[in-house]
C-alpha positions in Angstrom: 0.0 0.0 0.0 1.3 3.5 -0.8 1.8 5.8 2.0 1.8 9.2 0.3 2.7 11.1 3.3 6.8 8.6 3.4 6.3 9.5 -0.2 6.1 13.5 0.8 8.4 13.2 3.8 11.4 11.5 1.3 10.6 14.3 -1.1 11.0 17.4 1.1 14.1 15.5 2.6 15.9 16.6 -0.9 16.5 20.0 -1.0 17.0 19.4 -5.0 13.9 18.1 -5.7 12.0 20.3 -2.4 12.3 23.2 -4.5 12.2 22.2 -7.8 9.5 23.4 -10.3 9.5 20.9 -12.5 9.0 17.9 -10.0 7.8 14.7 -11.9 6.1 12.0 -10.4 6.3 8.4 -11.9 4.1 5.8 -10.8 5.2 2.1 -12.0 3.8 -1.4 -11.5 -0.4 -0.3 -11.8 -0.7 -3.6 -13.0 -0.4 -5.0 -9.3 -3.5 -3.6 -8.5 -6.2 -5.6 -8.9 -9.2 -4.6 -7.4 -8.8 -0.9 -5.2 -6.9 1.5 -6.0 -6.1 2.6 -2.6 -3.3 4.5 -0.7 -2.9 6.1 2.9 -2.6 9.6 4.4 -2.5 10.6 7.7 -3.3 7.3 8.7 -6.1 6.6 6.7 -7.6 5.3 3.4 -8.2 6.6 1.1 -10.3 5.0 -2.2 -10.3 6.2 -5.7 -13.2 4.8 -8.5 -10.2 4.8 -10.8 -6.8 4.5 -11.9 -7.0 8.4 -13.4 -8.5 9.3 -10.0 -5.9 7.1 -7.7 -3.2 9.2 -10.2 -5.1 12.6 -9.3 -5.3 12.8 -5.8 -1.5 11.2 -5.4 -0.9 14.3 -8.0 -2.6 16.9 -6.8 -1.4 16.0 -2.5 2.4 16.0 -3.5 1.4 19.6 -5.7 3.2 17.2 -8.6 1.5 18.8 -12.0 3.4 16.0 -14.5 2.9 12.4 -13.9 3.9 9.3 -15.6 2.5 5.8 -15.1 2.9 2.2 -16.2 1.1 -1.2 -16.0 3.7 -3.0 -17.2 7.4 -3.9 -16.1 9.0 -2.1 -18.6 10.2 1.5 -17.9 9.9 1.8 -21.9 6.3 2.0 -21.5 5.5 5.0 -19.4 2.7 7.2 -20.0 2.4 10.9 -19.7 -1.2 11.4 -17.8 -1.3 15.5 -17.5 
C-alpha cells in the first residue's frame, strides 16, 4: 500500500527536488492492483473509482503537475497522464 505522506516526507528530505518546479512523479507497477486502487494519508484510506482518480489525488497531494505511469514492467512504457 502507498503511503503518500513517506512519499512526501522522502521528497522534502531533498533540498534538489523540495524546491524544484518541474518535479515529476512516476508511478510504475499499476498492473499489481487488482481490485482498489487505494493508498494512505495521515493514517487513513483513502479510495479512488479509478486508476485516473488514484493518479489525481496522489498528483494533486504532492502539488506534482506532470505524472507518468505504467502497468507493465517495462520502464519503456510510461505514460504521460497530464
Amino acid at each position: 500500500m502507498l503511503d503518500v505522506d513517506l512519499l512526501e516526507y522522502a521528497i522534502n528530505k531533498d533540498k534538489m527536488i523540495r524546491h524544484s518546479e518541474k518535479k515529476n512523479l512516476v508511478i510504475t507497477c499499476l498492473d499489481h492492483i487488482e481490485k482498489h486502487y487505494r493508498f494512505t494519508r495521515h493514517g487513513k484510506l483513502i479510495d479512488s473509482e479509478s486508476k485516473e482518480e488514484f493518479i489525481i489525488k496522489i498528483s494533486n497531494i504532492l502539488n506534482i503537475k506532470n505524472v507518468y505511469y505504467s502497468k507493465s514492467p517495462y520502464s519503456n512504457k510510461l505514460i504521460k497522464i497530464f
